[in-house]
C-alpha positions as CSV (number, residue, x, y, z in Angstrom):
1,X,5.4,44.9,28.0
2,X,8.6,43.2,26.8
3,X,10.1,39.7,27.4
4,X,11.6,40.8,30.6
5,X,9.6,42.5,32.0
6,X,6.6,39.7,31.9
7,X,9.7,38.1,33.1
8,X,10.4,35.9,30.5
9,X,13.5,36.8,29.4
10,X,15.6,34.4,27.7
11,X,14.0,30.7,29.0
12,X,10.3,31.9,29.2
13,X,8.5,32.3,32.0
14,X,10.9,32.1,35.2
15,X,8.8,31.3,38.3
16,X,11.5,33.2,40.5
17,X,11.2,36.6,39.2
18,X,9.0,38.9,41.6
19,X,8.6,42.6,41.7
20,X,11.5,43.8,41.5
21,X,14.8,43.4,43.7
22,X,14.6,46.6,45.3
23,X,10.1,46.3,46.2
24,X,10.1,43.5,48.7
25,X,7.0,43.8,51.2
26,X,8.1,43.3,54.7
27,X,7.1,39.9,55.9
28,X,4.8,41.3,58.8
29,X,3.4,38.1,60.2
30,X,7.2,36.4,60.3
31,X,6.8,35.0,63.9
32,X,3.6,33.1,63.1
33,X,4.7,32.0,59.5
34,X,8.2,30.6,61.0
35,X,6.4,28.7,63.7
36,X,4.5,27.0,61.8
37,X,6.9,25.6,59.7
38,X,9.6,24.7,62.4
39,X,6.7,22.7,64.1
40,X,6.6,20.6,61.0
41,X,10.8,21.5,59.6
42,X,12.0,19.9,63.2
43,X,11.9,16.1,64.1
44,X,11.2,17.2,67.8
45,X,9.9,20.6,67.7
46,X,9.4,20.1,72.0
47,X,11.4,21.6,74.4
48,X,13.6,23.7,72.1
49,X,16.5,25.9,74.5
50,X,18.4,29.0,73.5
51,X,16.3,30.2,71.1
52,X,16.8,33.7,69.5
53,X,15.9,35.6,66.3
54,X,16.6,38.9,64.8
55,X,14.2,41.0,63.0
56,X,14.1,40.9,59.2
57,X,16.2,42.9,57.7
58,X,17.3,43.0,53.8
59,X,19.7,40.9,52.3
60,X,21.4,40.1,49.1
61,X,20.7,36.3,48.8
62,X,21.1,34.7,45.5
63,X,21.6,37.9,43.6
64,X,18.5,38.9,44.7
65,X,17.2,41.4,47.7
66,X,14.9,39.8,50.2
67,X,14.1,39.8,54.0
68,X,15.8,37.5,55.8
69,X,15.2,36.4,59.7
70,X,18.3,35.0,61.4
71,X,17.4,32.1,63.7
72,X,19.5,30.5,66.3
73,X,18.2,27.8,68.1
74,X,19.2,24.3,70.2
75,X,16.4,21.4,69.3
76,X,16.3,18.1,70.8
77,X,17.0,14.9,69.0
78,X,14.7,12.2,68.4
79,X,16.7,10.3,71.7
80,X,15.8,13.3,74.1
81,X,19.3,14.7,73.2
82,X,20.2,18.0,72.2
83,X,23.2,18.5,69.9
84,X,24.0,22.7,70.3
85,X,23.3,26.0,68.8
86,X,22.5,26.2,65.2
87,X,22.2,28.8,63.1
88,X,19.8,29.7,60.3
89,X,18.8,31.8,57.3
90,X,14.9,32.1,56.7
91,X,14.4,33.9,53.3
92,X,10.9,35.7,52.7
93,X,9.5,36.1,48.9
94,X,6.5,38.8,48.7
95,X,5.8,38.6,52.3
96,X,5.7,35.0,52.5
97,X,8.4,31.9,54.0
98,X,10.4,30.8,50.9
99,X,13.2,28.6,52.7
100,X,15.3,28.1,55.1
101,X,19.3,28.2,54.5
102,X,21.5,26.1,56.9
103,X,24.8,27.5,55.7
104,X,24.3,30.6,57.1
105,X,28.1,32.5,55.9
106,X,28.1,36.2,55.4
107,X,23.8,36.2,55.1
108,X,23.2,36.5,59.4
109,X,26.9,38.4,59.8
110,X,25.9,41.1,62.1
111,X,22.4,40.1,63.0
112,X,20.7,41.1,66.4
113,X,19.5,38.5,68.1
114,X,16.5,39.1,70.4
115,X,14.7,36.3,72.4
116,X,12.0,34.0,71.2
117,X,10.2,32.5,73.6
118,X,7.6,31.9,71.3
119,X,9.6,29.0,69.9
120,X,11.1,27.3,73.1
121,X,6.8,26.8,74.1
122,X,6.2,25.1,70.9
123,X,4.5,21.6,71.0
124,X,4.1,18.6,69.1
């Protein structure tokens, strides 16, 4: 094997490099993964409203291929208030939750939302 292909290219070992742009598992337990972090990600995970989510689909993010779950949602403040629809990126790395973008731009451009009820019942 050669330097890049061990990805190690010109810096060494890069921590970032995967299997390939283009061989990107589909992230099949999305739902449950993003759950679980929003219930720790959001100050008051209770009582979310309008939320909705589109399928993963592929994505260029970062130079890179990867699924990536648009999420729009409207979570209460710490006060009991809610401040409105946001809209967010959640990338997946071999099947997994990497990160969540908040500046959304071109990456959710033409998303389908569906419902997700699933995160309007979350808890504490």
């Amino acid at each position: 094997m050669t330097d890049s292909e061990q990805g190690g290219g010109q810096g060494g070992l890069v921590y970032t490099d995967d299997r390939g742009v283009a061989n990107q598992p589909f992230p099949a337990d999305y739902r449950a993964q993003l759950l679980a972090f929003l219930r720790t990600y959001l100050n008051n995970p209770a009582g979310i409203r309008d939320a909705a989510m589109a399928e993963p689909a592929q994505r260029t993010v970062g130079g890179r291929l990867r699924y990536v779950s648009c999420l729009r949602y409207n979570a209460r403040e710490i006060d009991g208030s809610y401040r409105g629809v946001v809209q967010r990126a959640v990338v997946y790395v071999d099947a997994r939750l990497d990160r969540m973008i908040e500046k959304v731009d071109d990456i959710c451009a033409g998303a389908v939302y569906a419902p997700f009820p699933e995160l309007e019942k979350l808890t504490r």
